[in-house]
N, C-alpha and C positions, 0 to 999 in steps of 0.2 A: 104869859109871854110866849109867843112865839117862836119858831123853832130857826127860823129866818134872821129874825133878828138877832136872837143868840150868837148864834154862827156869823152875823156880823159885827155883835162884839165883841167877840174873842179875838175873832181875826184882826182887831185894831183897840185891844185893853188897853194897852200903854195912854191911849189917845179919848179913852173913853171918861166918862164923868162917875162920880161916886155912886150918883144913884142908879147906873147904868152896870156897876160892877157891882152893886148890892141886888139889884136883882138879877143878873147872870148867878149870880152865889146862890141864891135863894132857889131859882129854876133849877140848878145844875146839884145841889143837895138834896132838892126832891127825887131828882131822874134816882141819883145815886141809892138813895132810900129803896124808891121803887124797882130799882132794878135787883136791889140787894133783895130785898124782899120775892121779890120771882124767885131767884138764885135758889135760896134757902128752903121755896116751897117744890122746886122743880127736883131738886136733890133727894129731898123727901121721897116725892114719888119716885123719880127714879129708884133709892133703895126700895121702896114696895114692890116695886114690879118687880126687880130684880130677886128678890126675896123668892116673890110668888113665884117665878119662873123655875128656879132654882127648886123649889118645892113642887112642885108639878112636873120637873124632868126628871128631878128623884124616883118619885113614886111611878114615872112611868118608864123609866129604866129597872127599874125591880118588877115590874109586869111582865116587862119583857124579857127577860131573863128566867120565870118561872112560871114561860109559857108553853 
């Protein structure tokens, strides 16, 4: 389905047909899935780097400090 058409069924559900709001559902529970799933992997890395950053500024603020 298309992204086009989507957005014109939402914009007129009340007027749309069953099979046309079963697959808006179906589309719109995938995006959801896939979008959740980025979310979940995005966070991820963000705490890695965050981590590693944080351990990398450590040890070089102790460098520098008993330099």
């Amino acid at each position: 389905m298309e992204t086009e058409e989507v957005l014109k069924i939402l914009s007129n559900y009340k007027n749309s047909s069953n099979k046309e709001l079963t697959d808006v559902l179906g589309f719109l529970e995938q995006d959801f899935n896939k979008t959740k799933d980025l979310l979940i992997k995005l966070t991820k890395h963000l705490d890695i780097t965050e981590n590693s950053y944080n351990k990398c500024f450590e040890e070089y603020k102790k460098r520098m400090n008993n330099g």
